[in-house]
N, C-alpha and C positions, 0 to 999 in steps of 0.2 A: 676579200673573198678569193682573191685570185690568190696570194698567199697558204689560203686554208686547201684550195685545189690540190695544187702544186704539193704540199703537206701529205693530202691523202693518195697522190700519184704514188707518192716515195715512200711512204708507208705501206701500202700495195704492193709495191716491186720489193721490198724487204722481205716481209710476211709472206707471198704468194697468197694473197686473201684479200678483200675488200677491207674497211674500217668495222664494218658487221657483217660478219662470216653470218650470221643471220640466222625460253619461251619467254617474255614478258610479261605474266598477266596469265592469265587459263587456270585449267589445273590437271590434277594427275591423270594420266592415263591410262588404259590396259592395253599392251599388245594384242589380246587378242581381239580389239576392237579394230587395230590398225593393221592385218598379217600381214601385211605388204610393205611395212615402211620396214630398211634394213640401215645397218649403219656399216661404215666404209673405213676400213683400219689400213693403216701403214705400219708395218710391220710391229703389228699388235696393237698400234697404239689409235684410238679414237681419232677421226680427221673429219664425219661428215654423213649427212645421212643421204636415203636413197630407197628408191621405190624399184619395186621388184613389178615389170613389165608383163613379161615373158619367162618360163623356167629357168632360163639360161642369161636373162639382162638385164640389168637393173641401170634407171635413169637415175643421174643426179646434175650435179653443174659442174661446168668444166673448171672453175678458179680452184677446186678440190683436189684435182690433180696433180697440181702443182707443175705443171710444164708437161707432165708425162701425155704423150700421143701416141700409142702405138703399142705393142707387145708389152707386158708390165709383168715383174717377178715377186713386188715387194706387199702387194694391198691384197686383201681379202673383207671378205662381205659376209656379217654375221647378223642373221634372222633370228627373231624371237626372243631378245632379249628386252626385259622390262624396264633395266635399270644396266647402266653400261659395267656395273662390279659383276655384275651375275655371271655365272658357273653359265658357259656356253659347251650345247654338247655337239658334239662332232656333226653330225647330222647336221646341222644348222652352221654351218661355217664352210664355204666356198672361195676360193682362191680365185682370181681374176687375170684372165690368159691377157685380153687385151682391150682398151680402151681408144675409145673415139672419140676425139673431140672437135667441137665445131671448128673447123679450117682455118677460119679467118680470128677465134678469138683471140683476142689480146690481154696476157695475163696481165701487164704494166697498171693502166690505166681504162683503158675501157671495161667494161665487165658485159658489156653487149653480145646475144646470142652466147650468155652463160649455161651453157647446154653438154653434157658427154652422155654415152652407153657405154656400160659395160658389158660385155661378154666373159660368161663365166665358164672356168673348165668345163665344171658339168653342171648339172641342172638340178632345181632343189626339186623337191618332192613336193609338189602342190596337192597330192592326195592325201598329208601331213598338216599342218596347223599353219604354214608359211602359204600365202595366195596371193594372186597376183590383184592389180589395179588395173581397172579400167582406164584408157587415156581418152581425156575430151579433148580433139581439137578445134571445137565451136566456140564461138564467140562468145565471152561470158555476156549476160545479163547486168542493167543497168544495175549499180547497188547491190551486185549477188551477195548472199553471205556466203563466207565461205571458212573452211577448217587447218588451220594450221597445227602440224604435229613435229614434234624434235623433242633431243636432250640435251637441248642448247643453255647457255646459261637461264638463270628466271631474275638477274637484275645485272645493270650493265656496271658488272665489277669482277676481277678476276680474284683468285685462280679460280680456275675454272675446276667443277666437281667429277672426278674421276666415275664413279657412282653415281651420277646424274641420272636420274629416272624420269622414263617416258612424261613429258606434257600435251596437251593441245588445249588449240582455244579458239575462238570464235571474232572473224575480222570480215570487213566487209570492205566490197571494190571501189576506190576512189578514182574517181574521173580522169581522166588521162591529161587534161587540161590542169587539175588540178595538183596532178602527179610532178608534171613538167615544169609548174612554179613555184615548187615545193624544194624537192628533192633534187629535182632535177638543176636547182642552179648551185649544184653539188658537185654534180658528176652526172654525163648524159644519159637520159633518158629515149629507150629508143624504141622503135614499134616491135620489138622483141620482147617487151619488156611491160608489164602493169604492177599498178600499186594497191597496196590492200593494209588496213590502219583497224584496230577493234576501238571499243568503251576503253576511258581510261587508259588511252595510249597502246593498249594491249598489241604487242609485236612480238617477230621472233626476234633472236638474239644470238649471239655469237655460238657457234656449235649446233644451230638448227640448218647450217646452210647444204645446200642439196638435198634435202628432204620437201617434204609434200606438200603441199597446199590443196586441199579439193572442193572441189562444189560436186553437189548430192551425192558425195562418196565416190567422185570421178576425179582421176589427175590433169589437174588443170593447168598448172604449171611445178615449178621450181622455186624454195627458197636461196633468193641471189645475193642479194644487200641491200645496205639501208647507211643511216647515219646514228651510231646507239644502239642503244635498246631502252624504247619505253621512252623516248625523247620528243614522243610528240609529232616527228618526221612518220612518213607514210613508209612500209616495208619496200622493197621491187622484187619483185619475181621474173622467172624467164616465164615469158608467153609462148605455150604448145600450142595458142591456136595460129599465132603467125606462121604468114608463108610458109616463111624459108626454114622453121621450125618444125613444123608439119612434116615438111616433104624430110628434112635430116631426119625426124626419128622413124618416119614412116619405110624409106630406104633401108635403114641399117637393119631395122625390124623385118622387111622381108625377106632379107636376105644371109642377114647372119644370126638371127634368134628364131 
């Protein structure tokens, strides 16, 4: 075990990603069921999804980044797309002036307080088809169900599809006890952080990470990592209702979005 650690520490620090950048299971989706979820390109290229907040900022996780903290030239953030092939129109395509990420995270190995904002040049047009998400920072419910959405892979095998079309699917909260002797004798599990597992394994999967997780159509967290996809192992998410989570997006939000 301590070998398989150490394995996925150094695989982390290679990649700049967890082992499951983090649909398994669900099935197709419509954008316009989700206008809020946007996906996150490095200089064109797909890296990671993300929920549009505020006009101007959109949450995702900080391992998405890849180190970047601060003033950024290279990412933009494109709304409304079904399927990651699709003709994107200008309109719907924003450039990202600068990114914040949690202070203390640690890309190596920890993925704790896997949290960033973006701040966008300018602001999409919410009176258009692109809308924002509601944030919950309250305490989920025992067992919630709740929605996960991405165009992350849908089995744990590469390469991964250029044209990968919107998923979501239907996972419910796993105990936090039961989180920690799970997953968590993996890689640490921490109060920033909860688990959430469907039917038949149903998780995300590589390419759904920093996209949404919600309960009653509220952003409840971040998808962070996992072990796989579809492996039986419980997802983790960054938790918006902790502390220190709370007050980081609540800050950045009223002051720069």
């Amino acid at each position: 075990m301590l070998k398989l650690f150490v394995w996925l520490c150094l695989l982390r620090f290679l990649k700049g990603s967890p082992p499951q950048a983090k649909i398994f299971g669900g099935d197709l989706a419509s954008i316009a069921d989700y206008p809020h979820l946007v996906n996150v390109r490095r200089r064109g290229q797909f890296k990671c999804g993300g929920s549009l907040i505020t006009p101007t900022c959109v949450l995702t996780a900080a391992h998405c980044m890849e180190g970047r903290n601060g003033f950024v030239n290279d990412l933009t953030v494109h709304a409304q797309q079904q399927c990651l092939g699709d003709l994107v129109l200008e309109e719907h395509v924003r450039t990202v002036w600068y990114a914040s990420v949690w202070p203390k995270f640690n890309l190596r190995c920890n993925y704790d307080s896997d949290i960033a904002v973006l701040k966008l040049t300018r602001p999409f047009d919410i009176a258009g088809k692109a809308s924002l998400v509601k944030l919950d920072f309250n305490e989920l419910p025992a067992s919630a169900n709740l929605t996960i959405v991405g165009w992350g892979l849908t089995k744990d095998n590469w390469p991964f599809n250029p044209n990968q079309c919107l998923k979501a699917a239907q996972v419910h909260l796993v105990p936090q006890q039961v989180c920690l002797t799970t997953i968590g004798s993996m890689s640490p599990v921490t109060e920033n952080m909860f688990c959430a597992i469907g039917k038949n394994a149903t998780d995300a999967c590589p390419g759904d990470s920093g996209g949404s997780i919600l309960f009653e159509n509220r952003l409840s967290g971040i998808v962070s990592w996992g072990n796989g996809c579809g492996s039986g192992y419980p997802g983790v998410y960054t938790r918006l209702s902790s502390p220190a989570m709370t007050s980081f997006v609540k800050y950045f939000i009223e002051r720069h979005c």
